[in-house]
DRENFI-121373 format. One record per residue: x, y, z of N, C-alpha, C in turn. Coordinates in steps of 0.001 Angstrom, whole numbers, always signed. Each point is the difference from the previous one (the first is absolute). Example, Ala and Ser with C-alpha at 12.3 -4.5 7.8 and 13.67 -1.06 7.14 Angstrom:
<atoms>
atom n_px=+13190 n_py=-5690 n_pz=+7800 ca_px=-890 ca_py=+1190 ca_pz=+0 c_px=+900 c_py=+1200 c_pz=+0
atom n_px=-350 n_py=+1050 n_pz=-720 ca_px=+820 ca_py=+1190 ca_pz=+60 c_px=-770 c_py=+1090 c_pz=+730
</atoms>
This chain:
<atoms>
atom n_px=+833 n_py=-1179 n_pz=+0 ca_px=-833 ca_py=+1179 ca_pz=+0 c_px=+880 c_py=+1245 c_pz=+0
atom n_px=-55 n_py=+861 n_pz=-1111 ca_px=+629 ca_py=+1099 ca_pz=+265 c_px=-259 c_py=+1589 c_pz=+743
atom n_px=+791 n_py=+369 n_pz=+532 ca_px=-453 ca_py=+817 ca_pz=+954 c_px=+62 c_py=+1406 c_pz=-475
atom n_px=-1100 n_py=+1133 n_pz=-162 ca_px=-175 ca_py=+1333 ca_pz=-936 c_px=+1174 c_py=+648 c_pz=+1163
atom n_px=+847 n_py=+306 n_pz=-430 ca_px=+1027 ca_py=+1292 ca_pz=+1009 c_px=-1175 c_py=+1258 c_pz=+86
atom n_px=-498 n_py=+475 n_pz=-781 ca_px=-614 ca_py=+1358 ca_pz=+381 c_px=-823 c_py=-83 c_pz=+572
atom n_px=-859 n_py=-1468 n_pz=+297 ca_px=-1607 ca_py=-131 ca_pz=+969 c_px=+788 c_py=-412 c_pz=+1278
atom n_px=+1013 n_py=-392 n_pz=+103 ca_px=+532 ca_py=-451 ca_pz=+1315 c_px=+744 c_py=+1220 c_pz=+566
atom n_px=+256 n_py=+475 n_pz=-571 ca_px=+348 ca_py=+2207 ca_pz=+616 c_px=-1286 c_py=+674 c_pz=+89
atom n_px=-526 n_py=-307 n_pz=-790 ca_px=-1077 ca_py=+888 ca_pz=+806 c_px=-918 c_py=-464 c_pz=+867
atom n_px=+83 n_py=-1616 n_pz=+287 ca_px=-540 ca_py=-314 ca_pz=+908 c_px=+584 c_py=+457 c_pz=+1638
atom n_px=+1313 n_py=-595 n_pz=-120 ca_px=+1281 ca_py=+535 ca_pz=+838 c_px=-196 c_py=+1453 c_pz=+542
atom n_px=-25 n_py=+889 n_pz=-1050 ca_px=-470 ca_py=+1537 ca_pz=+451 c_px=-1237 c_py=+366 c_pz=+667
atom n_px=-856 n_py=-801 n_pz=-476 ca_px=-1456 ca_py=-24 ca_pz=+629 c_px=-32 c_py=-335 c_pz=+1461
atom n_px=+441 n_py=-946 n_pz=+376 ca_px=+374 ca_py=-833 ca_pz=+1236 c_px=+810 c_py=+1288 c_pz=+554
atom n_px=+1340 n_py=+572 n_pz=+48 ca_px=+551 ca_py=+727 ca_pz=+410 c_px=-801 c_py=+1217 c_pz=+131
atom n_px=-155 n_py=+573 n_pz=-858 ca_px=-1042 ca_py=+1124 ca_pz=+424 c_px=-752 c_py=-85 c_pz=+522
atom n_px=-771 n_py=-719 n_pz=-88 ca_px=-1221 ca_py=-680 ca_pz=+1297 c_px=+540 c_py=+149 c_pz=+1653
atom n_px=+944 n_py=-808 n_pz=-103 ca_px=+931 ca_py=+24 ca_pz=+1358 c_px=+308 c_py=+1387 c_pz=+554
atom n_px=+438 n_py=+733 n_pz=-693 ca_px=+712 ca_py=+1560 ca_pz=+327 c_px=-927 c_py=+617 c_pz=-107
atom n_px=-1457 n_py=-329 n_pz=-33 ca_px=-1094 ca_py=+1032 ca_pz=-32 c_px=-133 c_py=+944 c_pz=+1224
atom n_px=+642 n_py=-852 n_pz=+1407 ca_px=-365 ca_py=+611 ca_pz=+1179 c_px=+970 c_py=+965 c_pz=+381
atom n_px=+902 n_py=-295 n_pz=-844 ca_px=+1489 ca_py=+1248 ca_pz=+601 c_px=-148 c_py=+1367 c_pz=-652
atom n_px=+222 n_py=+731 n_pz=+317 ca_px=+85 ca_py=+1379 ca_pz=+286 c_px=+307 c_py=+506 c_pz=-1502
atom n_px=-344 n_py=+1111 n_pz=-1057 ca_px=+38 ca_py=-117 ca_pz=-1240 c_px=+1552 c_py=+1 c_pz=-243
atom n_px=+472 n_py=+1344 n_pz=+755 ca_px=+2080 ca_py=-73 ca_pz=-86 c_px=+630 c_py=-1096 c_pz=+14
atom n_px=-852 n_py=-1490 n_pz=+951 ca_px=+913 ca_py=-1131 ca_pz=-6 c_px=-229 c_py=-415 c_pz=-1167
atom n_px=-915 n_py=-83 n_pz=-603 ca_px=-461 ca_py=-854 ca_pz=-1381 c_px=+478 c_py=+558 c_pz=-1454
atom n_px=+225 n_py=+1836 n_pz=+285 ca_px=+909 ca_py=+31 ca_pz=-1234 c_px=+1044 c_py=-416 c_pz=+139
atom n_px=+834 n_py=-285 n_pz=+999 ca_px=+1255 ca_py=+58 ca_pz=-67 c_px=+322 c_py=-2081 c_pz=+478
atom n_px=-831 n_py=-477 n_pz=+252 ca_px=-152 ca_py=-1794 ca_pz=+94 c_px=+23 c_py=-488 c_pz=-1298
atom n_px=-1143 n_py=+263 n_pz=-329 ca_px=-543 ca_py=-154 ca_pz=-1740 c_px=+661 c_py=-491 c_pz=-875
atom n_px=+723 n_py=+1200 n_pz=-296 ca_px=+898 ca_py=+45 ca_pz=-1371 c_px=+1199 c_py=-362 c_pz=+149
atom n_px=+394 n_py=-940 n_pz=+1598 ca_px=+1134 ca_py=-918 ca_pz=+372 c_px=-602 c_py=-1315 c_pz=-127
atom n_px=-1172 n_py=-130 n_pz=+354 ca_px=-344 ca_py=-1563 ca_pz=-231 c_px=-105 c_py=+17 c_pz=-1300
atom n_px=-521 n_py=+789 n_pz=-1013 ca_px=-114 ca_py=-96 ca_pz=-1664 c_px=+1206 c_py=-549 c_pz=-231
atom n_px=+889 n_py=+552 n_pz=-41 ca_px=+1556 ca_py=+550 ca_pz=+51 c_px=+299 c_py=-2148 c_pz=+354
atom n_px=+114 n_py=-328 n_pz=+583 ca_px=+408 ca_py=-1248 ca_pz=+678 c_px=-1238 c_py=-818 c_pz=-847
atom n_px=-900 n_py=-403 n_pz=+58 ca_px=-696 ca_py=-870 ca_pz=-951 c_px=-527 c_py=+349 c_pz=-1516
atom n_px=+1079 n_py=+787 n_pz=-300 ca_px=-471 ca_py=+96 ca_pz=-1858 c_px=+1172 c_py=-463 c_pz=+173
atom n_px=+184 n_py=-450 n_pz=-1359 ca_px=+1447 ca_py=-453 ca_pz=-911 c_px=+390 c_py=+1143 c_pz=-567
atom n_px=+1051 n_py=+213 n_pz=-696 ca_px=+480 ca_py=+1066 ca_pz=-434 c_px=-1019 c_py=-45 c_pz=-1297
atom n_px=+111 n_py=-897 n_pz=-921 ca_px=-633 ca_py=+204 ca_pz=-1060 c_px=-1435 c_py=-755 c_pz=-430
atom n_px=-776 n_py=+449 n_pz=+949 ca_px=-1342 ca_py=-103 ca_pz=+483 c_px=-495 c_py=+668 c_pz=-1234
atom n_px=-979 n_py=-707 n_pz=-720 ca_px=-752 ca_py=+645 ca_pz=-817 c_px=-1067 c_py=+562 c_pz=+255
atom n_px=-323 n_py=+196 n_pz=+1366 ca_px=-1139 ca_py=+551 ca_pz=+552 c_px=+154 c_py=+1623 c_pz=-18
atom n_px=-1281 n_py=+692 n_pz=-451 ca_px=+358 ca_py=+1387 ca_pz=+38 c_px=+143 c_py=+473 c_pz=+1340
atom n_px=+498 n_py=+1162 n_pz=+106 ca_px=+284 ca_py=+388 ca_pz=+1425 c_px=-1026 c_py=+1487 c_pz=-513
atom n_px=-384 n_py=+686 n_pz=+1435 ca_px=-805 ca_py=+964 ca_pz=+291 c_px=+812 c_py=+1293 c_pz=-399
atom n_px=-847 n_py=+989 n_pz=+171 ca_px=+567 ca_py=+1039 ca_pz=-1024 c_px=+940 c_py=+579 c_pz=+1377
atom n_px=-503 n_py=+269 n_pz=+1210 ca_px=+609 ca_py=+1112 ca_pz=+980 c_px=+1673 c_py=-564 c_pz=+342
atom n_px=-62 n_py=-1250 n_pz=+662 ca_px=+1342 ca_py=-319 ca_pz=+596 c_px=+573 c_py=-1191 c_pz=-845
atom n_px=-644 n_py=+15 n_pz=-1347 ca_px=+579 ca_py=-1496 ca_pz=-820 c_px=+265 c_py=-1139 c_pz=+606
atom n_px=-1082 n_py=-94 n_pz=+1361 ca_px=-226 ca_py=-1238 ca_pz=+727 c_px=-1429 c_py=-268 c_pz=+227
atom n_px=-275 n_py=-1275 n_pz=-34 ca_px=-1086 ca_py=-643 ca_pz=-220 c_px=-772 c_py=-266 c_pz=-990
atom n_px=-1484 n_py=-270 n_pz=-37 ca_px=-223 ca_py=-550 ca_pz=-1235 c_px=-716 c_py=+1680 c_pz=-613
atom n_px=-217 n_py=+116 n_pz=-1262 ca_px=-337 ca_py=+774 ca_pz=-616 c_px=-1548 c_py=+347 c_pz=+96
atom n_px=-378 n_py=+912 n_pz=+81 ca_px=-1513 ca_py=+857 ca_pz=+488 c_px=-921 c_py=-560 c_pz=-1336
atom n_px=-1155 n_py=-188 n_pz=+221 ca_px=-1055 ca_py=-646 ca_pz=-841 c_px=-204 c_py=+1704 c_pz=-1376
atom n_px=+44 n_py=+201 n_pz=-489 ca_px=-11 ca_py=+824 ca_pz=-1068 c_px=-1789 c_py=+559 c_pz=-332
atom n_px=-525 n_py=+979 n_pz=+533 ca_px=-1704 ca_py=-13 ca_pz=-336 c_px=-63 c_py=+1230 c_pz=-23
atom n_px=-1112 n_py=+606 n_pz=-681 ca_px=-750 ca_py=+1544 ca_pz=-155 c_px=-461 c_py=+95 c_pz=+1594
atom n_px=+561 n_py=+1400 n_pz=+334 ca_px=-523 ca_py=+336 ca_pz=+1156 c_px=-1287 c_py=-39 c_pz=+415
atom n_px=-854 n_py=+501 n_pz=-1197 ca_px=-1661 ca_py=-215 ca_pz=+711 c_px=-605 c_py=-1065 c_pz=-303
atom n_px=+521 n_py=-1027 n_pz=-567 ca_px=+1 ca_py=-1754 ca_pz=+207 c_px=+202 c_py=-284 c_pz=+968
atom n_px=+1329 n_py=+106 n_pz=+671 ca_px=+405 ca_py=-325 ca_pz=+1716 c_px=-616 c_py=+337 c_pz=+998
atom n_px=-309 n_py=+1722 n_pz=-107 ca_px=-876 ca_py=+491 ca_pz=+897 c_px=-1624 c_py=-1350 c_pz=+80
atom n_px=-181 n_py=+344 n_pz=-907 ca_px=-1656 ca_py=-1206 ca_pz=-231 c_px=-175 c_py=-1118 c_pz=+287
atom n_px=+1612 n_py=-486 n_pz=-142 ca_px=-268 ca_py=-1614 ca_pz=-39 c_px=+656 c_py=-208 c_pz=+1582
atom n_px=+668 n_py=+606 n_pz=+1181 ca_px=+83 ca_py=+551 ca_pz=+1041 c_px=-1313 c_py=+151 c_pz=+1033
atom n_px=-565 n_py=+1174 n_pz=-594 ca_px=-1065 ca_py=+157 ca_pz=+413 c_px=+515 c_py=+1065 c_pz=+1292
atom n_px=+619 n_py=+880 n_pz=-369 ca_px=+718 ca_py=+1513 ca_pz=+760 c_px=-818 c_py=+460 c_pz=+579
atom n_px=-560 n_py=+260 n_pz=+1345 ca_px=-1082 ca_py=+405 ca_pz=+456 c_px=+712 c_py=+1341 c_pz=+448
atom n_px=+855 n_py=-139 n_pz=+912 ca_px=+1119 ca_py=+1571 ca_pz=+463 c_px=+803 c_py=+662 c_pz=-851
atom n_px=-457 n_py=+1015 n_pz=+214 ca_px=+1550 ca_py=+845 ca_pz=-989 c_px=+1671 c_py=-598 c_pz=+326
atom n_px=+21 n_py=-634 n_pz=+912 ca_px=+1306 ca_py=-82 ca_pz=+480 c_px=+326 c_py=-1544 c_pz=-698
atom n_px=-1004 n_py=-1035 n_pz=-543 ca_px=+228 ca_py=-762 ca_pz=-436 c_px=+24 c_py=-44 c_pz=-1530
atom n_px=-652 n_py=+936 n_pz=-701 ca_px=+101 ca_py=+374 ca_pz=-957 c_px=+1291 c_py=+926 c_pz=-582
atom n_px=+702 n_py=+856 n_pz=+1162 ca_px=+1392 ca_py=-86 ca_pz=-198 c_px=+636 c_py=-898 c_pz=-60
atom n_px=-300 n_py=-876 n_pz=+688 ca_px=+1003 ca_py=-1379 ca_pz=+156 c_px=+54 c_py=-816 c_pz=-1614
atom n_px=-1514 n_py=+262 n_pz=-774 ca_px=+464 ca_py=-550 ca_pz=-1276 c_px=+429 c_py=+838 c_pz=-847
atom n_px=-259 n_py=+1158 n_pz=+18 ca_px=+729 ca_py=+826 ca_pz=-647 c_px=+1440 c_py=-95 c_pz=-218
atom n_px=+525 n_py=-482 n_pz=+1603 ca_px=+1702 ca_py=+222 ca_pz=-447 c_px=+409 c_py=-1859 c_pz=-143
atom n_px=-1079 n_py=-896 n_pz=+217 ca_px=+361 ca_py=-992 ca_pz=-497 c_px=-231 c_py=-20 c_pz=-1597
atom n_px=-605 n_py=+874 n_pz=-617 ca_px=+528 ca_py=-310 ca_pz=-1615 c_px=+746 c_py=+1184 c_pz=-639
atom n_px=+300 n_py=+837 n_pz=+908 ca_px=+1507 ca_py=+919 ca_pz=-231 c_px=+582 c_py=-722 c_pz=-57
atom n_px=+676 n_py=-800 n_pz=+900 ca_px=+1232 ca_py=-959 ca_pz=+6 c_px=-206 c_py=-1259 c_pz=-1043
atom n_px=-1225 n_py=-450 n_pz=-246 ca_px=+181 ca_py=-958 ca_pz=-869 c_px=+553 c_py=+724 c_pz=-1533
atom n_px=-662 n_py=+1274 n_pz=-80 ca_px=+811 ca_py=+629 ca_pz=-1118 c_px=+1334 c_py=+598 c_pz=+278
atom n_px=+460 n_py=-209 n_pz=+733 ca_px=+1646 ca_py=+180 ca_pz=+293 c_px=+262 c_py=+1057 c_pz=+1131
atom n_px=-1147 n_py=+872 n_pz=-123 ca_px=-104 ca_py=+1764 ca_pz=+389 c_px=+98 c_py=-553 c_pz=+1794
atom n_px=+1116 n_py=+248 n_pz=+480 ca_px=+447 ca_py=-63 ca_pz=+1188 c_px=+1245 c_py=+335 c_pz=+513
atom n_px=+211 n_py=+1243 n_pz=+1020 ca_px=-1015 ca_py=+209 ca_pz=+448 c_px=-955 c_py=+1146 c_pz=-254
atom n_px=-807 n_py=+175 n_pz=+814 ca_px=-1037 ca_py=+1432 ca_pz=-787 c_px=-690 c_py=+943 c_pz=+780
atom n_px=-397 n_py=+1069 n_pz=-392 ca_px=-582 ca_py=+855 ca_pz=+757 c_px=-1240 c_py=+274 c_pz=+113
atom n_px=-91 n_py=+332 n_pz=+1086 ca_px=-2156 ca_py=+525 ca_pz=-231 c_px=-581 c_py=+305 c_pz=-1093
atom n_px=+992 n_py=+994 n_pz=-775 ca_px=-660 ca_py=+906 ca_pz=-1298 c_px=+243 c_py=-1820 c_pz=-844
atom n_px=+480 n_py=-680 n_pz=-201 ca_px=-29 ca_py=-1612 ca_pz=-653 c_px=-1394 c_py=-932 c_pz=+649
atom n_px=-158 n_py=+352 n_pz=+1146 ca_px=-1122 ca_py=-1096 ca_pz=+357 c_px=-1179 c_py=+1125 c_pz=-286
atom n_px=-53 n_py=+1350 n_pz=+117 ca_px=-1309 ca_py=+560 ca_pz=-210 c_px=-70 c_py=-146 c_pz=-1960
atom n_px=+642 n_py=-28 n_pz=-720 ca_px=+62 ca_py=-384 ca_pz=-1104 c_px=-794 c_py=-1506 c_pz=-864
atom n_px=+760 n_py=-998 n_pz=+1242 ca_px=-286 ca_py=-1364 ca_pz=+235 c_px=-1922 c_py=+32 c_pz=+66
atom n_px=-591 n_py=+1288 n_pz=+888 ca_px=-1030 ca_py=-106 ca_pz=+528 c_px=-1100 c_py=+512 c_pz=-1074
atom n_px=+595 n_py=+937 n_pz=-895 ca_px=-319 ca_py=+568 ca_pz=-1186 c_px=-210 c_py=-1370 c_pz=-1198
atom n_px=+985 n_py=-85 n_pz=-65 ca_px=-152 ca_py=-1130 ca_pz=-1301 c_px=-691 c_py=-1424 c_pz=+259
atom n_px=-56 n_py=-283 n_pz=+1358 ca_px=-742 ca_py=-898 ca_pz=+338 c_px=-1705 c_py=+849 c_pz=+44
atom n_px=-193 n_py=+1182 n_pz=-17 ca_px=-1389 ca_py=+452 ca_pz=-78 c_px=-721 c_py=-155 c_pz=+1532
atom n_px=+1007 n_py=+17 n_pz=+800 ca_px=-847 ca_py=+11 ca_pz=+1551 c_px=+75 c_py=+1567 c_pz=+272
atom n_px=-598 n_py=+211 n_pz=+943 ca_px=-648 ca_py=+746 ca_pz=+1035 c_px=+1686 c_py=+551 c_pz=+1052
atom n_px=+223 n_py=+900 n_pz=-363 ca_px=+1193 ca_py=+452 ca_pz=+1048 c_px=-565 c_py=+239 c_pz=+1275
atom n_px=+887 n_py=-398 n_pz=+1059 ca_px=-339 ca_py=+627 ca_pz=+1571 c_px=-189 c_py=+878 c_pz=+46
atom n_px=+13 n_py=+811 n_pz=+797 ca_px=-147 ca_py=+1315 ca_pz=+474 c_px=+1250 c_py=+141 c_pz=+588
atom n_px=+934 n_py=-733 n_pz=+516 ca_px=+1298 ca_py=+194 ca_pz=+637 c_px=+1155 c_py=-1129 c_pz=-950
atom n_px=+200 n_py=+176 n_pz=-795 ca_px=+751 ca_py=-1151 ca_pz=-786 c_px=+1415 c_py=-837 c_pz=+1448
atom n_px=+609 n_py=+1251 n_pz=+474 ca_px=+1206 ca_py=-394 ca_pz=+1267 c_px=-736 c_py=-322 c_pz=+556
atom n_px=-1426 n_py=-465 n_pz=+731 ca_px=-394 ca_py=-612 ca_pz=+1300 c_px=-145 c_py=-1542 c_pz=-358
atom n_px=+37 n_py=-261 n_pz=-1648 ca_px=-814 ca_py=-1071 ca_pz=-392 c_px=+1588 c_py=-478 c_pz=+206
atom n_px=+793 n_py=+175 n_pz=-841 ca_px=+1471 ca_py=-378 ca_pz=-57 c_px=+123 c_py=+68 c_pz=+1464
atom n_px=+358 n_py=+441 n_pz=+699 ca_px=+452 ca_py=+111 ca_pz=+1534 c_px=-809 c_py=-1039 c_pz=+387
atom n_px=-1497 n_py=-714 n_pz=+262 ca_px=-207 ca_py=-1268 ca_pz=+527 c_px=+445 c_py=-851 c_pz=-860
atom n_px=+583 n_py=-267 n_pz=-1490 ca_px=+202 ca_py=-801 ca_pz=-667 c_px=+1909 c_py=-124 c_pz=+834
atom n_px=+541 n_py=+970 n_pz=+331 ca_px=+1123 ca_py=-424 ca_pz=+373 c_px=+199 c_py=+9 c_pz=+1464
atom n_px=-1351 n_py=+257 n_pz=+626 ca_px=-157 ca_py=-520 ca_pz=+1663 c_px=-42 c_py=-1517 c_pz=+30
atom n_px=-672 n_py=-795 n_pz=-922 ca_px=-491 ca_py=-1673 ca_pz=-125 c_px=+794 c_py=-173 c_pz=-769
atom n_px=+1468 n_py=+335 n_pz=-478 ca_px=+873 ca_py=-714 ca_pz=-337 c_px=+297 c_py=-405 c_pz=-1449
atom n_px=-1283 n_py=+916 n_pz=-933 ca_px=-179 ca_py=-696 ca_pz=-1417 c_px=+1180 c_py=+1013 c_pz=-485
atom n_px=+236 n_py=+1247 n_pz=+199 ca_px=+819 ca_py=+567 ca_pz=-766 c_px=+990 c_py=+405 c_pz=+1303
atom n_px=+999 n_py=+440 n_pz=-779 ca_px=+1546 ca_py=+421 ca_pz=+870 c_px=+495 c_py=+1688 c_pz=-644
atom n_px=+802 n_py=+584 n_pz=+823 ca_px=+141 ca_py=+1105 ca_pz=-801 c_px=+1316 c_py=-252 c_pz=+109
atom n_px=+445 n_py=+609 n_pz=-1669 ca_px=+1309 ca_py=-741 ca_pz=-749 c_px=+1306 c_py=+1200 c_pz=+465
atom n_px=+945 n_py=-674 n_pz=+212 ca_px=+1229 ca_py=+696 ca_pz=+204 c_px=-13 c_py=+1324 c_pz=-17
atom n_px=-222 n_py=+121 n_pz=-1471 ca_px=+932 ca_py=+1288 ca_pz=-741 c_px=-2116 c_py=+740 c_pz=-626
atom n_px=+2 n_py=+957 n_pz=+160 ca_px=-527 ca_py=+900 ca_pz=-887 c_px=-322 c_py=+253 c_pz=-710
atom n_px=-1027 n_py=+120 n_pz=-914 ca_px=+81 ca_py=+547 ca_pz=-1450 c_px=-103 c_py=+1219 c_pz=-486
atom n_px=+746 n_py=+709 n_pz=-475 ca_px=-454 ca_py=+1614 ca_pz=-104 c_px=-296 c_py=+849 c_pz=+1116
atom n_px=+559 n_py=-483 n_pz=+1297 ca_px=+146 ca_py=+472 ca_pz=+842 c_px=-1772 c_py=-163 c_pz=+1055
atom n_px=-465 n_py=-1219 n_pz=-542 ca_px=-1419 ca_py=-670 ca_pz=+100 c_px=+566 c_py=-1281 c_pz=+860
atom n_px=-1149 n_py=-142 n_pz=+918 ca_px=+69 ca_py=-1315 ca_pz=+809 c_px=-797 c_py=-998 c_pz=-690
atom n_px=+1029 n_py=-1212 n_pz=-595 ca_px=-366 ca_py=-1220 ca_pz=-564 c_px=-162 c_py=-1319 c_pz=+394
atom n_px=-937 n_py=-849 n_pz=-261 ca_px=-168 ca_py=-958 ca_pz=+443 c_px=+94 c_py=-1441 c_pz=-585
atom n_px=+94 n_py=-1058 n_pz=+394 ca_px=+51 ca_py=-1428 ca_pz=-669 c_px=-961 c_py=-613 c_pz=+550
atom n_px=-604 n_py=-1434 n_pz=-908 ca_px=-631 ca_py=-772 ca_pz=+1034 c_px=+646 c_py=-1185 c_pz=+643
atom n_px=+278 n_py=-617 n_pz=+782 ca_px=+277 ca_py=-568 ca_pz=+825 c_px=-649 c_py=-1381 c_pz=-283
atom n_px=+947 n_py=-1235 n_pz=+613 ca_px=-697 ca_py=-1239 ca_pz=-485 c_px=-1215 c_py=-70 c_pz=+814
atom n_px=-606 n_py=-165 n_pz=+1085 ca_px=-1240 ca_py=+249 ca_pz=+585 c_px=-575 c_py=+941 c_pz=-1177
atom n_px=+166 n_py=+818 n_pz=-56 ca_px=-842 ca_py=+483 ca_pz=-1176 c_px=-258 c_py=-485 c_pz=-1010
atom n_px=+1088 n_py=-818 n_pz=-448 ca_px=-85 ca_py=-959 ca_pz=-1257 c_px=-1494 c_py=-876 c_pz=+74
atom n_px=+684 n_py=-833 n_pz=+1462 ca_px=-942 ca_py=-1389 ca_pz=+496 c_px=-1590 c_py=+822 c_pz=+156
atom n_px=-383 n_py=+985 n_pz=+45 ca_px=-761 ca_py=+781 ca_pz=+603 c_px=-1037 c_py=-140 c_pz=-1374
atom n_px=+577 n_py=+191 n_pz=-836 ca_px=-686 ca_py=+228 ca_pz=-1272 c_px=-549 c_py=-1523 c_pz=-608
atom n_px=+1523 n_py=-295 n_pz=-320 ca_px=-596 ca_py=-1664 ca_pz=-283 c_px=-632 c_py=-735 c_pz=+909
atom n_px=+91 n_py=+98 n_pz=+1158 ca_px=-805 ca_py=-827 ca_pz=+1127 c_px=-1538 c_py=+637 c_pz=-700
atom n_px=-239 n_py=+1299 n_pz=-104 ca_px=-1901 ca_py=+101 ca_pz=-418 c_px=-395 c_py=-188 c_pz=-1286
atom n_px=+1063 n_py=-506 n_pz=-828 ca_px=+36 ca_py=-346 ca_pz=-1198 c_px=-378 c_py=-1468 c_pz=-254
atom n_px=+612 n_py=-959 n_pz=+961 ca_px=-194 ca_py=-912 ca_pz=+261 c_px=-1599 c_py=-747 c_pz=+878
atom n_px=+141 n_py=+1379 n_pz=+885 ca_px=-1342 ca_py=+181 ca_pz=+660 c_px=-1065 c_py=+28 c_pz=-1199
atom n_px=-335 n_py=+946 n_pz=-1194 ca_px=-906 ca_py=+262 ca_pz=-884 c_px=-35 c_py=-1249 c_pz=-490
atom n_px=+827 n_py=-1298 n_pz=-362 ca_px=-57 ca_py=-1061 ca_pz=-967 c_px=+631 c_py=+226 c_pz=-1065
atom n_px=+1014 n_py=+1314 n_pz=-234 ca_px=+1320 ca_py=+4 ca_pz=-1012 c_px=+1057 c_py=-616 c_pz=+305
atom n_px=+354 n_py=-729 n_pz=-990 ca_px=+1174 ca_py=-700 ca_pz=+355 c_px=+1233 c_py=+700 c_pz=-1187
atom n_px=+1082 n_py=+311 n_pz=+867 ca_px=+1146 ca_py=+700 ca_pz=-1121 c_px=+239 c_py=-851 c_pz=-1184
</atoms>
């Protein structure tokens, strides 16, 4: 019986992320992309994710597909898909004026406070705010909890990646 290398990594990752769900978001960026790091092979044909070129690669969808098939009831979770298909299109990391954009072309309904929605999205761990700046703008990434966050209600709806 031969064994798929790329269903057995992302099973592997699944399991691991699962595990590190309870630690603190700082431990999990910085755990993460050491356990990736140690169970890929070097020349893993598995795609890797756009932010830290670790793990498996973000499901690729129209934002107001995700939003729907989700079922986004909070603004703060509807950021959360917003910057989960920024990053599946590479765009990471990004700024408010990028997710209120995100919110535009997906055809939703903007908050009334776009930073309060982002600020509980990076109180619960889905997004992180990134190093460095953009344009002298505070930028953000999503975070693997944020990842699992998405596909977990994706999975929840009866989509399967």
């Amino acid at each position: 019986m031969a064994v798929d290398l790329t269903d057995l990594l992302a099973r592997a990752w699944k399991l691991i992320s699962e595990a590190m769900s309870g630690a603190p978001p700082e431990v999990q960026a910085a755990a993460l992309p050491l356990v990736w790091e140690r169970i890929a092979p070097a020349d893993a044909s598995q795609p890797v994710g756009p932010l830290t070129g670790q793990g498996p690669a973000l499901q690729r969808i129209a934002i107001g597909e995700l939003i729907n098939r989700m079922g986004s009831r909070a603004f703060w979770e509807t950021v959360v898909a917003v910057a989960y298909c920024l990053e599946a299109e590479g765009t990471s990391p990004f700024t408010p004026r990028t997710i209120r954009s995100g919110f535009e072309k997906a055809r939703q309904k903007l908050p009334k406070n776009l930073s309060d929605a982002i600020a509980e999205a990076v109180r619960r761990g889905y997004l992180a705010e990134a190093a460095q700046p953009i344009n002298g703008r505070r930028a953000y990434y999503l975070t693997d909890m944020g990842r699992r966050f998405v596909e977990d209600r994706l999975s929840a709806s009866g989509d399967k990646k």
